[in-house]
MARNU-595268 format. One record per residue: x, y, z of N, C-alpha, C in turn; residue in one letter. Coordinates in steps of 0.1 Angstrom, whole numbers, plus 5000, padded with zeros to 4 digits. Layout:
! MARNU-595268
XYZXYZXYZA
...
END
This chain:
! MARNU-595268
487848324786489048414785490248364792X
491148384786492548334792492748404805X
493648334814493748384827494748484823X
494548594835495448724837496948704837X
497948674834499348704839500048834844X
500348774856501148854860502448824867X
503548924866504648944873504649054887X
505548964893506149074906507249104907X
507249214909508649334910508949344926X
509649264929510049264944509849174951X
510749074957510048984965509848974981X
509749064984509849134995508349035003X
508249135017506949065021505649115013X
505449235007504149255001504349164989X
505449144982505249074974504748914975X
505348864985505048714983503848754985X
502748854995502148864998500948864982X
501048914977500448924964500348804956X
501748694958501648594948500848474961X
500548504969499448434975498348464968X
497848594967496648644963496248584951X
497448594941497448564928497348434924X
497948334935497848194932496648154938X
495748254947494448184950493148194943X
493748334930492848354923492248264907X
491248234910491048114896491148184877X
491048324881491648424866492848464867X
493648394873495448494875496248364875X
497348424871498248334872499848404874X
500748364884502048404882502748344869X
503448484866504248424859505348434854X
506048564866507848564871507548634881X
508648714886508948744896510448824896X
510248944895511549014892511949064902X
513549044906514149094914515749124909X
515949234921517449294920518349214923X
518049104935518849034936519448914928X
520248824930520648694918519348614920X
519048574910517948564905518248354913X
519148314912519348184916519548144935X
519248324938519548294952517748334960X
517048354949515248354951514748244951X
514048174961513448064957511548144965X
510848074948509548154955508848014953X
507748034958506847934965506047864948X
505847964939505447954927505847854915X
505747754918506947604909506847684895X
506047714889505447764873506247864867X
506247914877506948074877508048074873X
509048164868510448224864511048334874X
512048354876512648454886513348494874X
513248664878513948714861515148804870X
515748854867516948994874516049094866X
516449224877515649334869515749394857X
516849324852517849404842517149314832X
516149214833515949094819514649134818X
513749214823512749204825511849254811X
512349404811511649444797510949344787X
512649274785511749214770510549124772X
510249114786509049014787507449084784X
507649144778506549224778505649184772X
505749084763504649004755504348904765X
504948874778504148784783503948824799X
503248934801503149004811501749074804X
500649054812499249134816499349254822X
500249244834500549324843501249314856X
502049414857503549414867502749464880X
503049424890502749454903504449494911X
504049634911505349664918505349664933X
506049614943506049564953507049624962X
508249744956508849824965508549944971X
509650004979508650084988508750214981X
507650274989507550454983509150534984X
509350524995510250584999512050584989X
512250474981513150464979513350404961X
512350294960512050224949511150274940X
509950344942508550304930508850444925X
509550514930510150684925510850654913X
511750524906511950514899511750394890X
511150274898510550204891509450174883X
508050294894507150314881507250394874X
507750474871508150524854508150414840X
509550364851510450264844509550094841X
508750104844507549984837506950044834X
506250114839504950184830504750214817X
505950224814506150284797506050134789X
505950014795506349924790505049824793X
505049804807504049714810502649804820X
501749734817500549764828501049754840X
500649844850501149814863500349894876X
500649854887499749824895501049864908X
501150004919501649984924500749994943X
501750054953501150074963501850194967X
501750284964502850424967501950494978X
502550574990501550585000502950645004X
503050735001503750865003502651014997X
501551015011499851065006500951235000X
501751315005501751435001502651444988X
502251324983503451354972502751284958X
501651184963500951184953500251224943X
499751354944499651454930501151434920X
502251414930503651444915503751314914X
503651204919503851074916502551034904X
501451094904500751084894500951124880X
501451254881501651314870502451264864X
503951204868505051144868504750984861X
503550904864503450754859502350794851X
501650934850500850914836501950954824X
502951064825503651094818504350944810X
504550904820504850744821504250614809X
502950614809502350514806501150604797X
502150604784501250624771500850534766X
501450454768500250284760500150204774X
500050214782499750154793498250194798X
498450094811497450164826498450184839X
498450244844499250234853498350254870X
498050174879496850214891498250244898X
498050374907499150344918498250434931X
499050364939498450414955497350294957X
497850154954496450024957496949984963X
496750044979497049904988495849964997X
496050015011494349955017494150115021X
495550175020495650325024496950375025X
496850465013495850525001495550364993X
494350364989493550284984492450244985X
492450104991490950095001490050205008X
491050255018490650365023489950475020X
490850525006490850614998488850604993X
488850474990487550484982486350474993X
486150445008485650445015485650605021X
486150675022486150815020485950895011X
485550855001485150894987483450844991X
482850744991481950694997480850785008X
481550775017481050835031480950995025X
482151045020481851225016480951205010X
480451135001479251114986477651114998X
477851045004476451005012476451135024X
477451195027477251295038478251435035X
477951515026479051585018478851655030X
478151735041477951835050478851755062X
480651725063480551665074482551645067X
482651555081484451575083484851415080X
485951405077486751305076487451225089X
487651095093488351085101489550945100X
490350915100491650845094492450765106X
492150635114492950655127493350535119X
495250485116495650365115496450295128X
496550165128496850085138495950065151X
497149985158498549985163498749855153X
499749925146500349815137501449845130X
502049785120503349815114503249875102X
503950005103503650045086504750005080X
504649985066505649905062506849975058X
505350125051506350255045506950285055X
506350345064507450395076508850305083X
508450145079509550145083510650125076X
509850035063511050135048511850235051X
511150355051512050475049513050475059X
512950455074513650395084514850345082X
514650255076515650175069516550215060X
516350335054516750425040517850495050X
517650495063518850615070520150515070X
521250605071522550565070522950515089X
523450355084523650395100522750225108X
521350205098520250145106520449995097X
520449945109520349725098519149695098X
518049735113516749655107515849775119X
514849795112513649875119512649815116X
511649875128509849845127509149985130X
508049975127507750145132506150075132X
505650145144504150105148503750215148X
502250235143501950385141500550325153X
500050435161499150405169497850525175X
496950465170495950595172495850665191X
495550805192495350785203493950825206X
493350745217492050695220491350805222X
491650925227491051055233490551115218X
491551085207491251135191490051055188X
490150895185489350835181487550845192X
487450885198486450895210485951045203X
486351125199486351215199485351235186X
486051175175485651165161484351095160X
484150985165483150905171481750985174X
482651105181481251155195479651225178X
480551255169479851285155479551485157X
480751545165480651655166481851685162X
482451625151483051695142484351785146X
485151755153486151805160487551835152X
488451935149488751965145490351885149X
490651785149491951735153493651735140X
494651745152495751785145496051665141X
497551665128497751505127498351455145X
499251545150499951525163498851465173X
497551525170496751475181496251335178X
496051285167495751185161496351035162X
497651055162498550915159499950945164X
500250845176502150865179502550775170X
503650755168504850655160505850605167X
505850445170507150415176507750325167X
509050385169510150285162511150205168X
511150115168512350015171513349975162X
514850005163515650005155517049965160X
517449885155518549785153519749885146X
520749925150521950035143523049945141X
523749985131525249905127526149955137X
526649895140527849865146528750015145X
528850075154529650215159528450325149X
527550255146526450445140526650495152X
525750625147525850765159524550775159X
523950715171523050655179521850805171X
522250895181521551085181521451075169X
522351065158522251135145521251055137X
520750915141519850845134518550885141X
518650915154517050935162516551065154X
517851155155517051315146516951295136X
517551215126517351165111515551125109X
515351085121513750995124512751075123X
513451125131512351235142511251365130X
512651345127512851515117512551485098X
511851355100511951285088510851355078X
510451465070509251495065508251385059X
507151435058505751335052505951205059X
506951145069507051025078506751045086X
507651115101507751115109507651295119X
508351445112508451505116507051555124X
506051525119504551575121503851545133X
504851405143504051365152505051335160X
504551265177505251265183505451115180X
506851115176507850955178508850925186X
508550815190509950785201511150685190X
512250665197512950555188513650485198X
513750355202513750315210515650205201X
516550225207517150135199517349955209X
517449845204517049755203518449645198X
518449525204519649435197518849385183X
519849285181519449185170518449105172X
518649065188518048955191516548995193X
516849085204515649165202514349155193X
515049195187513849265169513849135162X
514849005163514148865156513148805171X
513148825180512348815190511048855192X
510548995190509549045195509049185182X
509249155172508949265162508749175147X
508949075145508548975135507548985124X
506248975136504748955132504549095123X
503649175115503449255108501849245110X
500849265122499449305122499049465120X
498149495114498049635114496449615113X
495849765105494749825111494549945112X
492849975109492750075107491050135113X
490850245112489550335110489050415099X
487850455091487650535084486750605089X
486450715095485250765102484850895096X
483450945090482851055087481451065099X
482151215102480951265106480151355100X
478951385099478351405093476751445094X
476051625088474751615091473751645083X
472751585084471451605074470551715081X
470751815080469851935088470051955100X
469351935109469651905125470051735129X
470051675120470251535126472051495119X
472551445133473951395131474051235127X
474751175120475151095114476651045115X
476950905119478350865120479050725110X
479750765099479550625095481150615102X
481050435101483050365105482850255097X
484150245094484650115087486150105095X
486249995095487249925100487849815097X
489149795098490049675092490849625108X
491149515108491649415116492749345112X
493849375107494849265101495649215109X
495749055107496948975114498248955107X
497849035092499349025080498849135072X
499549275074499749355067499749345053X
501449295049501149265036500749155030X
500249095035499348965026497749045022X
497249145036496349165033496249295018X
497449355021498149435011498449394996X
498349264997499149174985497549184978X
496349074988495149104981494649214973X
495049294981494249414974495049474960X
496549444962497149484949496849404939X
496749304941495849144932494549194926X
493349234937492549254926492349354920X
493549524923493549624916494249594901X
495049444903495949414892494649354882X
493749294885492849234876492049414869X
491649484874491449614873491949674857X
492949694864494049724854494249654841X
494149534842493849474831492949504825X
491649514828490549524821490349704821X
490449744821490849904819491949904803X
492349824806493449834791492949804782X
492349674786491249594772490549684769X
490049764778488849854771489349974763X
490850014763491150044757491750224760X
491550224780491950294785493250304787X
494450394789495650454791495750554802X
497250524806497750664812497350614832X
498150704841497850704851496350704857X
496450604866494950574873494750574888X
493850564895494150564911492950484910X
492750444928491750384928490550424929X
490250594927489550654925488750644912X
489450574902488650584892488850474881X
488650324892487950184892486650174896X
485750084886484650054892484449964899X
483949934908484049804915484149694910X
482949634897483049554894484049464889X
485149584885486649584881487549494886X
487349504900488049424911487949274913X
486449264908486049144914486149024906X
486548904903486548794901485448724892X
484148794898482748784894482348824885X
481348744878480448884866480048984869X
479749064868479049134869477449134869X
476949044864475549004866475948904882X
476548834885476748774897476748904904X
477048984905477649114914476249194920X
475949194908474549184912473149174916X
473148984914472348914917472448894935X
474048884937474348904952474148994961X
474649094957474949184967474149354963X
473849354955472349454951470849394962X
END
């Protein structure tokens, strides 16, 4: 079978991050790269590849498998996945968790001759299905969710959406008394506040009004309002100095009981590259999606309702032979 094609919508860092994934994979292949910006001022790593403007993109539709959209929740995939989905298969990372029921509705309405996966990155995504998992094997029992210390990318997106800000980072960080707690497999009833602070480091334009961006932060719903954040403001130099790197990280913890006997599962992530590792995972939900279409499936999808085998590179008799 012919290799996968695909395009990226954004060349941001999750994006290159994905055209790693894509160029390591032996069934995929890039094969543009669409951006807002002039198309002559992109140089991607991909020699094969085309850089298209967003405005050219449509008519490529005969030579596109599937779009991987690569902007953030906060500002971009609110209007871009509509606006492919109707057109091309597509594959996003939207992780704006309280808003994803309308963002669903919204890209199935979307993609009547399509597939459309959105929320595929590690969380909502990965995550998502390892919590799906652990409920299935211990339905008598709680959920537990601790990310970082690391950079979220959405948080610092939206960050960046305030009027006022040139460059942010935002570290989300579990605290240890929560995680210890979740652990102990007594099922503790914790708030999101008790769970995770948020710090931001933020770079302001020149004469902003310092207060009016910290309460802009602070006060930010489904981001920030829910926990305690600091904002720390910061030079230029600063933030190309000591805020660069993108490591993040995570927990998934159920507790959980079989009669009298308690039970604890964890999974855990370790990342030294956010979105590379981010990029992977929209890579192999992009292969997914493909083959969801062949079969002849439509309409909005999560990663709730991929089969594994979907993902993987392998036959499925190999999938088997291995890891069964």
């Amino acid at each position: 079978m012919s290799k996968i094609r695909v395009g990226i919508v954004g060349y941001g860092n999750v994006g290159k991050g994905v055209e790693k994934a894509v160029n390591a994979a032996s069934d995929m292949e890039l094969v543009a790269v669409i951006t807002r910006r002039d198309p002559q001022s992109v140089s991607i790593a991909t020699a094969s590849a085309k850089v298209w403007s967003i405005t050219e993109s449509l008519p490529m539709a005969d030579q596109i498998d599937v779009m991987v959209l690569c902007g953030g929740s906060a500002a971009d995939l609110g209007v871009q996945g509509p606006q492919f989905a109707r057109i091309f298969n597509t594959v996003d990372s939207y992780d704006t968790h309280a808003r994803i029921p309308e963002y669903l509705t919204e890209m199935d309405a979307a993609a009547q001759n399509t597939v459309a996966l959105i929320s595929c990155g590690w969380d909502p995504g990965l995550f998502s299905m390892l919590r799906a998992l652990s409920g299935a094997a211990l339905p008598d029992g709680t959920d537990y969710t601790f990310w970082g210390r690391g950079v979220s990318q959405g948080h610092s997106d939206a960050i960046r959406q305030i009027a006022g800000v040139k460059s942010a980072v935002q570290y989300t960080v579990p605290i240890n008394k929560a995680v210890e707690a979740a652990r102990s497999g007594n099922n503790p009833v914790l708030s999101t506040r008790e769970k995770h602070r948020r710090e931001c480091y933020v770079v302001a334009e020149e004469g902003a009004d310092l207060a009016q961006i910290e309460l802009a932060v602070k006060t930010m719903p489904h981001y920030f309002a829910e926990y305690d954040t600091t904002v720390t403001f910061i030079s230029t130099e600063e933030f190309q100095e000591k805020h660069q790197k993108m490591p993040h990280g995570g927990m998934v913890l159920r507790g959980g009981n079989t009669g009298e006997n308690k039970h604890v599962i964890e999974f855990a992530l370790k990342l030294e590259s956010n979105p590379e590792f981010t990029g992977s995972v929209l890579a192999a939900c992009a292969r997914a999606a493909v083959r969801l279409y062949r079969e002849g499936i439509r309409g909005a999808k999560t990663p709730l309702d991929i089969p594994l085998t979907y993902l993987s590179p392998r036959s499925r008799d190999e999938l088997v032979q291995e890891l069964l």
